[in-house]
C-alpha positions as semicolon CSV with decimal commas, in nm:
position;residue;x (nm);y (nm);z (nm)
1;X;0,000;0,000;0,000
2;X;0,125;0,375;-0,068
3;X;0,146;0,540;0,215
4;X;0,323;0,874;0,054
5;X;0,607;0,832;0,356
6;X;0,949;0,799;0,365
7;X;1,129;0,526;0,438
8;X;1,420;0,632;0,704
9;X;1,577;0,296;0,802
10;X;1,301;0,009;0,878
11;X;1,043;0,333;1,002
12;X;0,805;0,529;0,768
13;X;0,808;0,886;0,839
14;X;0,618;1,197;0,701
15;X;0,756;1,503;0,911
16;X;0,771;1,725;0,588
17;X;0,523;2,013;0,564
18;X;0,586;1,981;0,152
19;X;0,345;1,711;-0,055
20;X;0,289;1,640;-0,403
21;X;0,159;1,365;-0,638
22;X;0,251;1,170;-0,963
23;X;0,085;1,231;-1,260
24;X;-0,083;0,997;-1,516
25;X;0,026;1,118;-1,830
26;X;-0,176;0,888;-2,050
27;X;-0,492;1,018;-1,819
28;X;-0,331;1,353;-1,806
29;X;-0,451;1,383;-1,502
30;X;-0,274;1,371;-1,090
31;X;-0,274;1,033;-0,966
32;X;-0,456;1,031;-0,586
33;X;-0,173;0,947;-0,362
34;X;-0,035;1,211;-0,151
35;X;0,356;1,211;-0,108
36;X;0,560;1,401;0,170
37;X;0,873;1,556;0,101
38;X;1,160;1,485;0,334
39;X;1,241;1,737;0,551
40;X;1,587;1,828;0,699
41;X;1,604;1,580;1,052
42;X;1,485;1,301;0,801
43;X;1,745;1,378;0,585
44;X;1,990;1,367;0,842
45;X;1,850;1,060;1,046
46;X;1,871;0,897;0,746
47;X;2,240;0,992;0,669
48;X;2,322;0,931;1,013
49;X;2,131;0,546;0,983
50;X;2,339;0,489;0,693
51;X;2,663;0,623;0,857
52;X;2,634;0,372;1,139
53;X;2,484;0,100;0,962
54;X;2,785;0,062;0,770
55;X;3,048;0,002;1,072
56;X;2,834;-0,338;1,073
57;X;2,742;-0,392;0,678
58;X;3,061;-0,347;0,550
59;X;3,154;-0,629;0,752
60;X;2,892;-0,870;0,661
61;X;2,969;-1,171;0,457
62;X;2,943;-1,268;0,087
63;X;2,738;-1,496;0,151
64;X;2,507;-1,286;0,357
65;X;2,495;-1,011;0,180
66;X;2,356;-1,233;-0,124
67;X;2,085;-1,328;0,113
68;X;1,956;-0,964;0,131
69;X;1,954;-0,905;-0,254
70;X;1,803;-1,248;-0,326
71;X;1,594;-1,118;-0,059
72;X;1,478;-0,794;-0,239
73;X;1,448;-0,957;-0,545
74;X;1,178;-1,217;-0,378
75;X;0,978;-0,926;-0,261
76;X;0,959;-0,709;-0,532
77;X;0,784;-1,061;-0,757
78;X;0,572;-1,026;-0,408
79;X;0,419;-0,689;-0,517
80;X;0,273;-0,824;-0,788
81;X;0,024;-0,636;-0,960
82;X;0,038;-0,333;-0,757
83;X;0,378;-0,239;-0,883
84;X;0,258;-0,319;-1,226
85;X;-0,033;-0,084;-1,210
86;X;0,134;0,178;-1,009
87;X;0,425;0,188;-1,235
88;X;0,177;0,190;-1,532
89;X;-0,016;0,558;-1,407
90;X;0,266;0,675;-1,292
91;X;0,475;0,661;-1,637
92;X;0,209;0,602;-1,909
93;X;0,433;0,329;-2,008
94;X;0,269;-0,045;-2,089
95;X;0,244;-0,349;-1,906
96;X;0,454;-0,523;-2,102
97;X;0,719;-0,274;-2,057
98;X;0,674;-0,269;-1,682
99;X;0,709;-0,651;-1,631
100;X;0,997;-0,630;-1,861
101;X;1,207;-0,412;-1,666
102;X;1,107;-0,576;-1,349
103;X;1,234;-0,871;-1,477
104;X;1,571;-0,681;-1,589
105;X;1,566;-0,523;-1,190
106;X;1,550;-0,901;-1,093
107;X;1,828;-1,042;-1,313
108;X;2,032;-0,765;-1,146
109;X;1,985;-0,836;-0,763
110;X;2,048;-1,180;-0,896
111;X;2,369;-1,142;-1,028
112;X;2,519;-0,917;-0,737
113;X;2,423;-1,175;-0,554
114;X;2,586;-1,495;-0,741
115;X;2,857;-1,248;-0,750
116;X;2,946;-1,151;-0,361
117;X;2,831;-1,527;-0,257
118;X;3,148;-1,648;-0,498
119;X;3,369;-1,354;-0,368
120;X;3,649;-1,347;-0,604
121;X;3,530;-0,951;-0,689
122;X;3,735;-0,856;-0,408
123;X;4,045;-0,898;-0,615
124;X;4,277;-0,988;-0,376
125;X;4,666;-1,010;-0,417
126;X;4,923;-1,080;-0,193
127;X;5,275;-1,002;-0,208
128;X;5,483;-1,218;0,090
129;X;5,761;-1,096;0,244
130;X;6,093;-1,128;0,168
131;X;6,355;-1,010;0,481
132;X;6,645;-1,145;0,346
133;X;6,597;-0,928;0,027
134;X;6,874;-0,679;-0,036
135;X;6,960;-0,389;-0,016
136;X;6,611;-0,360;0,155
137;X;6,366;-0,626;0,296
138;X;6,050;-0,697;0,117
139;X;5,713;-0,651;0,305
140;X;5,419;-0,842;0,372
141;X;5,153;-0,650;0,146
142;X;4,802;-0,738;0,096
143;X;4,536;-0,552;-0,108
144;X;4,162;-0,581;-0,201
145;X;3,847;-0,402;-0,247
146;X;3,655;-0,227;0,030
147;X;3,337;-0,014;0,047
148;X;3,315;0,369;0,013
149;X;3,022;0,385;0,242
150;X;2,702;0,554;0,235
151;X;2,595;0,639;-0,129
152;X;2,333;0,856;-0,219
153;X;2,132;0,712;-0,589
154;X;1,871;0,976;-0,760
155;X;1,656;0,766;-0,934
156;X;1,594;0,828;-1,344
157;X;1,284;0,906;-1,453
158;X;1,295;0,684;-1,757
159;X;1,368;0,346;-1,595
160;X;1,160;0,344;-1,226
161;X;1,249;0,028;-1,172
162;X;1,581;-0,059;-1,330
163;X;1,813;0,233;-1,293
164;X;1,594;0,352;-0,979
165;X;1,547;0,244;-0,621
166;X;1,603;-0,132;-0,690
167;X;1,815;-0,079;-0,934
168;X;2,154;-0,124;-1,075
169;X;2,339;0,143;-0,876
170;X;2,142;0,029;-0,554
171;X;2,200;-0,302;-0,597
172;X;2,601;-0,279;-0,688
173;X;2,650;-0,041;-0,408
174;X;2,470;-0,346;-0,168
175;X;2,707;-0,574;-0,293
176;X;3,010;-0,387;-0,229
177;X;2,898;-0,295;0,120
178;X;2,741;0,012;0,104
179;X;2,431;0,178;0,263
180;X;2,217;0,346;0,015
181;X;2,024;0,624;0,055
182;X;1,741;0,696;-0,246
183;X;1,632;1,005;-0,378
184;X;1,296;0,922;-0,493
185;X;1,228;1,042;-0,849
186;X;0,899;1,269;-0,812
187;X;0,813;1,126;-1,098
188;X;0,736;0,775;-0,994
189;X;0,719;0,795;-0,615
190;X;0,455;0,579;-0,555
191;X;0,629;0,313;-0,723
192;X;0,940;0,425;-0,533
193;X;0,797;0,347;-0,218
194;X;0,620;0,017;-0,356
195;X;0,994;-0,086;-0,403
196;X;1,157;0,051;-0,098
197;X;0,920;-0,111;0,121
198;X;1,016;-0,443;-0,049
199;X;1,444;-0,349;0,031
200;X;1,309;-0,292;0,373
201;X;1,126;-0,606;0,396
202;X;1,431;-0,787;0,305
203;X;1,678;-0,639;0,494
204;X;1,474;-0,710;0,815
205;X;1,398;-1,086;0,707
206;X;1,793;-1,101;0,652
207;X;1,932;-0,957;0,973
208;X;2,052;-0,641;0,809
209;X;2,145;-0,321;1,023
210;X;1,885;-0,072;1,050
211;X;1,971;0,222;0,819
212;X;2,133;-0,024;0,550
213;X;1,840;0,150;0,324
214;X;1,674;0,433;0,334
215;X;1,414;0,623;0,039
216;X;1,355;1,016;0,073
217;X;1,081;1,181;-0,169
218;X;1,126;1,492;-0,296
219;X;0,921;1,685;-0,557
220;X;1,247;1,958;-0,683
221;X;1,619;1,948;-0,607
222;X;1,659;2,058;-0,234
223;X;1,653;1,736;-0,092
224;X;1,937;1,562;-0,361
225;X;2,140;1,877;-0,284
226;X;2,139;1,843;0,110
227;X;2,205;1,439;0,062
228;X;2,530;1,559;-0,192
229;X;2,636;1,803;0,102
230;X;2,605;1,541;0,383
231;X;2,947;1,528;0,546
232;X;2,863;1,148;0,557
233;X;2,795;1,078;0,232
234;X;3,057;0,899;0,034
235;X;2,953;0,871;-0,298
236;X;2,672;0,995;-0,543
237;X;2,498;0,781;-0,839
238;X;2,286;0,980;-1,095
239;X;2,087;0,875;-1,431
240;X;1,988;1,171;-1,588
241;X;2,047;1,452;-1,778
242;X;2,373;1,623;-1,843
243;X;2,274;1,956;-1,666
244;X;2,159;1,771;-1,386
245;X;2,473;1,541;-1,318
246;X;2,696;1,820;-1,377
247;X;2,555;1,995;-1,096
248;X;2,581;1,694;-0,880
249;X;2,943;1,654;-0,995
250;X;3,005;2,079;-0,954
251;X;2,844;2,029;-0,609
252;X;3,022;1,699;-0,438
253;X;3,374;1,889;-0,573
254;X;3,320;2,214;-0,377
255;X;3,276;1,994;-0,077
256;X;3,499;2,015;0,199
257;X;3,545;1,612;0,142
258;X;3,511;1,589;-0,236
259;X;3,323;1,267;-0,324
260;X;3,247;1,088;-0,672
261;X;2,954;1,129;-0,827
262;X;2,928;0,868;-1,111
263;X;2,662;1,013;-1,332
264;X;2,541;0,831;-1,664
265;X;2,412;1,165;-1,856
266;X;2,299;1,246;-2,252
267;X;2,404;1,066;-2,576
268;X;2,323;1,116;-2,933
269;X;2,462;0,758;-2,975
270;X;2,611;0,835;-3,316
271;X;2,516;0,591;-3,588
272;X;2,772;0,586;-3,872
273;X;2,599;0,435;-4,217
274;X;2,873;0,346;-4,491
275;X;2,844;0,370;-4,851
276;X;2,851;0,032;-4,934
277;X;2,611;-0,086;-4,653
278;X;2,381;0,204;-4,766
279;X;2,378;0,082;-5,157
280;X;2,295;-0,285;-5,051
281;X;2,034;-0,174;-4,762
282;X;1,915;0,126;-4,761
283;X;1,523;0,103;-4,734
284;X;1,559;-0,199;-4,474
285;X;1,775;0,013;-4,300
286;X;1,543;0,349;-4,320
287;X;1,269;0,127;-4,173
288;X;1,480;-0,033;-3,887
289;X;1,629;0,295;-3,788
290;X;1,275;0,461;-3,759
291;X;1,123;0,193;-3,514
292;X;1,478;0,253;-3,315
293;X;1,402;0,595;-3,316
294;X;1,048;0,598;-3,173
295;X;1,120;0,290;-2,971
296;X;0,988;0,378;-2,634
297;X;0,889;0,769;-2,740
298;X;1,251;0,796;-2,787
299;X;1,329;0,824;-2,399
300;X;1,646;0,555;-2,415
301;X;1,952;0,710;-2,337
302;X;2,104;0,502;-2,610
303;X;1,853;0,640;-2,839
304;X;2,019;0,680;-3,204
305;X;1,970;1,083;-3,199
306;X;2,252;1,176;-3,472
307;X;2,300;0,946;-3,839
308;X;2,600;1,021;-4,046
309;X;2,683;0,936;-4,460
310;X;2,844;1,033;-4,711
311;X;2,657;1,245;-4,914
312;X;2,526;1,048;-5,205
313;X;2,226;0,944;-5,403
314;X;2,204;0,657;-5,160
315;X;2,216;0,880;-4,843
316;X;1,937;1,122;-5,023
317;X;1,668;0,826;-5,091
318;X;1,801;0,690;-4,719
319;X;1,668;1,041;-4,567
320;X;1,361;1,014;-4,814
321;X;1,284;0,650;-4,690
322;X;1,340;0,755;-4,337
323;X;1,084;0,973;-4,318
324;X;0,817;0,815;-4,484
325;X;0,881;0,501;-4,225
326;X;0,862;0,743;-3,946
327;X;0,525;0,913;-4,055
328;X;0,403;0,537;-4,043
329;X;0,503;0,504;-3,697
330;X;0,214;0,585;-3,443
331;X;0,280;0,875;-3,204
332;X;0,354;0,769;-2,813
333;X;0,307;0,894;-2,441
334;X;0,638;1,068;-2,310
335;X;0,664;1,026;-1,930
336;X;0,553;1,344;-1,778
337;X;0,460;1,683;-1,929
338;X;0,733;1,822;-1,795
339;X;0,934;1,603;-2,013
340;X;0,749;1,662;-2,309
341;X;0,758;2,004;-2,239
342;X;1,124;1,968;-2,261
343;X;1,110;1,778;-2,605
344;X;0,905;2,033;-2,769
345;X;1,199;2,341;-2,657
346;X;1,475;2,148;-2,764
347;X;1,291;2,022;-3,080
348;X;1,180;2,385;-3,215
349;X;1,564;2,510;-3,076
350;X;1,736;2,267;-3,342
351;X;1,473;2,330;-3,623
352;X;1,516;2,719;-3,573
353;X;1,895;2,620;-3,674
354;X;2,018;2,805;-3,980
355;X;2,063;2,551;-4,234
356;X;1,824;2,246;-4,099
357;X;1,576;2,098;-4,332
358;X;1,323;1,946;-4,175
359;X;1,264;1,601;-4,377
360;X;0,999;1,444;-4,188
361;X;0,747;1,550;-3,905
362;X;0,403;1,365;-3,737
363;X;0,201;1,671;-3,803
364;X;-0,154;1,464;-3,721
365;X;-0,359;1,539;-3,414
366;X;-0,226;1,374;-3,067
367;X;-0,336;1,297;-2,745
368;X;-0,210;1,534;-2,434
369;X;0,190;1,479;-2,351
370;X;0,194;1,212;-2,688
371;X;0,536;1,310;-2,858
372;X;0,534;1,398;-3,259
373;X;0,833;1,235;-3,403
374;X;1,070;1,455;-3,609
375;X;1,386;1,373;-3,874
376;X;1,616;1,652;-4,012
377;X;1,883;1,687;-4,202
378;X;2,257;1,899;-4,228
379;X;2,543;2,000;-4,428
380;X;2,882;1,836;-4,269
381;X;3,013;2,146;-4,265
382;X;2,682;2,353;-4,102
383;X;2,730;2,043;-3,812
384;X;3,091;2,118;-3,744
385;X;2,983;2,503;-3,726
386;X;2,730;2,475;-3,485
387;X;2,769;2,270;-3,188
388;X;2,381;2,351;-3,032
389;X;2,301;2,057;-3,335
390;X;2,556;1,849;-3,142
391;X;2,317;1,836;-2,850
392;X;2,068;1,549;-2,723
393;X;1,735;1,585;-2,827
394;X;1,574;1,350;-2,551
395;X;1,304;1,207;-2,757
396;X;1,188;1,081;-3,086
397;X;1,411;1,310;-3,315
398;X;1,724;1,197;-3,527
399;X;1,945;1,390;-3,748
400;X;2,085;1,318;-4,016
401;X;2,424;1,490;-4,102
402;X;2,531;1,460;-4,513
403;X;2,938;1,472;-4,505
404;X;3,078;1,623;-4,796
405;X;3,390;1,319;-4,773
406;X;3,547;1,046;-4,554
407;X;3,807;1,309;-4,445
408;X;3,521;1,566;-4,282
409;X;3,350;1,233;-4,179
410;X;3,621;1,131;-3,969
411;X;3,665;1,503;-3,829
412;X;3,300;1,556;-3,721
413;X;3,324;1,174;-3,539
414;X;3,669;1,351;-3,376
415;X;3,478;1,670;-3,238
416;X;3,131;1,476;-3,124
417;X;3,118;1,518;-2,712
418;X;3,176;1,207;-2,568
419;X;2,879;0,917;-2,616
420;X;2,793;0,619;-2,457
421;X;2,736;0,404;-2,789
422;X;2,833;0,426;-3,163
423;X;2,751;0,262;-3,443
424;X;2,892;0,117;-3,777
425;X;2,652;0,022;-4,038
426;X;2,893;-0,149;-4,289
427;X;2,928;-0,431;-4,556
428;X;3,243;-0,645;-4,396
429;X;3,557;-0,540;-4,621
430;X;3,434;-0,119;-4,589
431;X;3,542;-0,203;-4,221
432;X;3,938;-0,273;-4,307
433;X;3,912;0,065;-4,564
434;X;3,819;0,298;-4,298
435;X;4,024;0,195;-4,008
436;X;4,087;0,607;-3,939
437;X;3,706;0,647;-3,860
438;X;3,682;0,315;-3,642
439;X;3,964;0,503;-3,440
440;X;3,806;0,782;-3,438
441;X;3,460;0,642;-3,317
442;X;3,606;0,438;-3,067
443;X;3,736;0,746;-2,877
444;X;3,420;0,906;-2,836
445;X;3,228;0,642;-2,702
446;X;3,225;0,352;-2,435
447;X;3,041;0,108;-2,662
448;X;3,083;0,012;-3,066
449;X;2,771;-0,166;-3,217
450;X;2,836;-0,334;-3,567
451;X;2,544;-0,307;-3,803
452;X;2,309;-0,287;-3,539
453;X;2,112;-0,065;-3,336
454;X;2,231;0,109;-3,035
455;X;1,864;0,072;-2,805
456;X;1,922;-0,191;-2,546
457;X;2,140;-0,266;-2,311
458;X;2,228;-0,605;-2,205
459;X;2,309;-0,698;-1,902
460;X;2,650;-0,837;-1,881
461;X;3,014;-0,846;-1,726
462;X;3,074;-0,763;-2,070
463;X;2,874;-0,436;-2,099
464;X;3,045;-0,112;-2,104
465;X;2,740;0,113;-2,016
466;X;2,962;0,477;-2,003
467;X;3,141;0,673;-2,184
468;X;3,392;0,976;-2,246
469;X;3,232;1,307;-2,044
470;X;2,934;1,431;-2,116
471;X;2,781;1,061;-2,170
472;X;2,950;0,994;-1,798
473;X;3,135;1,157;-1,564
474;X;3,446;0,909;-1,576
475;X;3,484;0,700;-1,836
476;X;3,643;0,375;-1,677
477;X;3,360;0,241;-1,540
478;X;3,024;0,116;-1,697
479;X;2,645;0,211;-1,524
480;X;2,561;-0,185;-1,612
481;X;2,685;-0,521;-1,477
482;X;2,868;-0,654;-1,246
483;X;3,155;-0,452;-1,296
484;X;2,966;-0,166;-1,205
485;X;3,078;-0,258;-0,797
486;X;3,370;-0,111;-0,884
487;X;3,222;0,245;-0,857
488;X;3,094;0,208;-0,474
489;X;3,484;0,055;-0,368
490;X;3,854;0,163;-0,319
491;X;4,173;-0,082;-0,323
492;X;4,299;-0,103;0,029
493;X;4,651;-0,255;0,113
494;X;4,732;-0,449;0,438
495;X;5,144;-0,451;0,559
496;X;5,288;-0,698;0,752
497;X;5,038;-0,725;0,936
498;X;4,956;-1,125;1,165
499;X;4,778;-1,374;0,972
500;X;4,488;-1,405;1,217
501;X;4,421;-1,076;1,239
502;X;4,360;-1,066;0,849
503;X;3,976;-1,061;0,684
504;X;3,923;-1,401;0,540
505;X;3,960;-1,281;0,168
506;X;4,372;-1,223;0,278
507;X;4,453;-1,481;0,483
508;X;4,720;-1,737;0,403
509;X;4,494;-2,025;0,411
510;X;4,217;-1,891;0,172
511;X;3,932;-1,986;0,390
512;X;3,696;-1,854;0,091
513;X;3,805;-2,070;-0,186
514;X;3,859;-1,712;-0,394
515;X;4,017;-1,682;-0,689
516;X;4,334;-1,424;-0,592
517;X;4,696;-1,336;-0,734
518;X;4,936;-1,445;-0,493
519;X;5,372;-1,363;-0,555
520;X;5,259;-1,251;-0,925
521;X;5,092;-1,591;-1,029
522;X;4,710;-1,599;-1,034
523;X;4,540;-1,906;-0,879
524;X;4,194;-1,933;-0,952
């Protein structure tokens, strides 16, 4: 049941003078429930929760630990059909799409969990001493992975339950250790809460320490900026936009204590389409990349936003094709009218543009907050000129940019901002003749796709989900996957210090049975 609380450790608390609701935007009306925005003492008895529940969580075994997200992952099947239909008004997204992410939310906890029960993430190495080593004795060192502490996750308004309070960044931080604190997404509190009170849930069935989790609502920014300034806060993970994790970042540098924030922000997800490709494909390709386009109302973060050719007779019917198969394409919901609202600027900013020609746009009547889908065109040249058309467009909108040759190809690839996927569209011998624009693709981006689409992310240890700045705020780590623990921990080194004394994952006898590197030679 939605109470419109929040959840400060295992209590439910609504001490905030400040309320709001969701909105249905398929309805395009409020939903009913009433939610209460923290207020300052929550915000700090959560902090402080989270602060002391990690002197005892950081602590707790592998094996235990996996308990408590196999836990959460039990409970959240539990809710059933009231997280279904609460996610559903809440989002105007379907059914389908609902139980499919709860499913992805699932596979996640699962993972983390297969993952700290095994143990090897740790990465432990040991380097023995050696006193009789000259001109200077060797010492005992020992190093492995240990928890930040409390991190703070905002919660994304296009993925409630995936990239939100269950979700990856919740999840990893568990794993490694880590108290998490949520900022509720305003959008989709009630399904926030639905969630939260399924972590709680688990963490009391498990034996967890009270203030392990904690979920805050807010309806603005004040309460993500007092978590961010929390002397106890240790880290900060974001899914958003890029003005929104740059202040995050802007804000956890000025502290006294300077913290991470690891922010997954906006992508064009450029989608390079060579000549040879485009003469043997071009219409199946027009059609594929219009579904990609409108694939969820556009609201993917690896949502192709920017297509680049060689100009051609090819490229010109491509562009053609393109936008007849996107005038095909029924209009959808966006999340919010705020969000729309946010479409339509950005939209009518590009298409005021000098130079744009608009090839394609769903001019037909459309429900409230329903998005009209939009394809332009550019000059190479009018691109490299004007960087505003270098900018995300979050919904269904894709450019096309006509390149005059191969050369100014490979220069606008060089000066695109940095982007969490790219793509190559290419017959399989184009690939060895332009080597220089591979290179230069693969330096912009944290992911290369090969004549595919860039919507969809699996989940995998081998999914880079990140990219150079502005697609994330440091590149070596991925939003996605296991490896995504590596955000919420720091390498720690042990010297000479008594076996006994040791944690298990270090000791001499490898009581764990984890894989580790011991005197240079790995022993799995």
């Amino acid at each position: 049941m939605i109470t419109g609380k929040n959840h400060i450790g295992n209590q439910l608390s609504a001490e905030g003078s400040k309320t709001f609701k969701t909105f249905d935007p398929i309805s395009n009306i409020e939903n009913s429930s009433i939610h209460y925005e923290a207020s300052q003492k929550e915000i700090n008895e959560a902090v402080c929760l989270a602060s002391d529940a990690f002197k005892e969580f950081r602590t707790i075994s592998g094996e235990r630990k996996a308990a408590f997200l196999n836990a959460i992952a039990d409970e959240i099947l539990a809710l059933d059909d009231e997280l279904i239909q609460t996610y559903c008004s809440e989002t105007g997204l379907p059914a389908g799409r609902a139980k499919g992410e709860r499913g992805r939310t699932i596979g996640q906890l699962r993972n983390f969990a297969n993952l700290v029960a095994e143990g090897s993430w740790v990465e432990a190495s040991i380097d023995t001493a050696d006193p009789e080593r000259t001109p200077a004795p060797k010492p005992d060192l020992r190093k492995m992975l240990i928890p930040l502490g409390p991190i703070v996750v905002f919660g994304a308004s296009n993925f409630p339950l995936a990239y939100s309070t269950a979700g990856g960044d919740t999840a990893a931080a568990f794993a490694a250790g880590c108290p998490v604190i949520v900022k509720s997404h305003p959008m989709h509190a009630g399904t926030g809460e639905l969630v939260a009170s399924a972590i709680v849930k688990a963490a009391m069935a498990t034996g967890m320490p009270n203030g392990v989790f904690s979920n805050l609502n807010s309806s603005g920014i004040a309460v993500g900026v007092d978590l961010v300034k929390h002397p106890k806060v240790k880290a900060v993970g974001f899914t958003g936009s890029i003005k929104g994790g740059r202040a995050l970042l802007d804000l956890a540098a000025k502290r006294e204590e300077p913290i991470p924030v690891f922010a997954e922000m906006g992508s064009v997800n450029p989608v390079i389409i060579l000549p040879e490709a485009l003469h043997e494909n071009g219409k199946n390709l027009a059609k594929t990349y219009a579904g990609s386009i409108t694939l969820g109302t556009g609201q993917f973060c690896t949502n192709p936003g920017l297509l680049l050719g060689i100009k051609s007779a090819e490229l010109t019917a491509f562009i053609q094709n393109l936008g007849k198969e996107i005038l095909q394409i029924q209009p959808s919901v966006m999340l919010h009218p705020t969000i729309i609202g946010a479409y339509e600027a950005n939209k009518d900013n590009t298409i005021a543009q000098s130079n744009i020609e608009v090839v394609a746009q769903y001019n037909d009547e459309v429900q409230p907050n329903f998005a009209q889908q939009v394809i332009t065109t550019v000059e190479g040249q009018t691109f490299l000129d004007n960087s505003t058309l270098h900018q995300e467009v979050f919904g269904p909108f894709s450019m096309v940019v006509q390149c005059k040759d191969t050369r100014q190809l490979e220069e606008i690839i060089s000066q695109l901002e940095g982007q969490l996927t790219g793509t190559i569209i290419a017959e399989n011998d184009e690939i060895v003749s332009h080597s220089k624009i591979i290179e230069a693709l693969q330096n912009r981006v944290g992911r290369i796709i090969y004549n595919g689409v860039p919507t969809g992310v699996e989940v995998s240890p081998s999914m880079v989900h990140g990219g150079p700045y502005p697609s994330s705020t440091d590149s070596r780590f991925t939003a996605v996957g296991i490896n995504s623990i590596k955000r919420w921990v720091r390498p720690f080194s042990f010297q000479d210090w008594p076996n006994s004394l040791l944690p298990d994952e270090l000791k001499d006898e490898n009581p764990l049975g984890i894989s580790r590197h011991e005197d240079g030679v790995y022993k799995p």
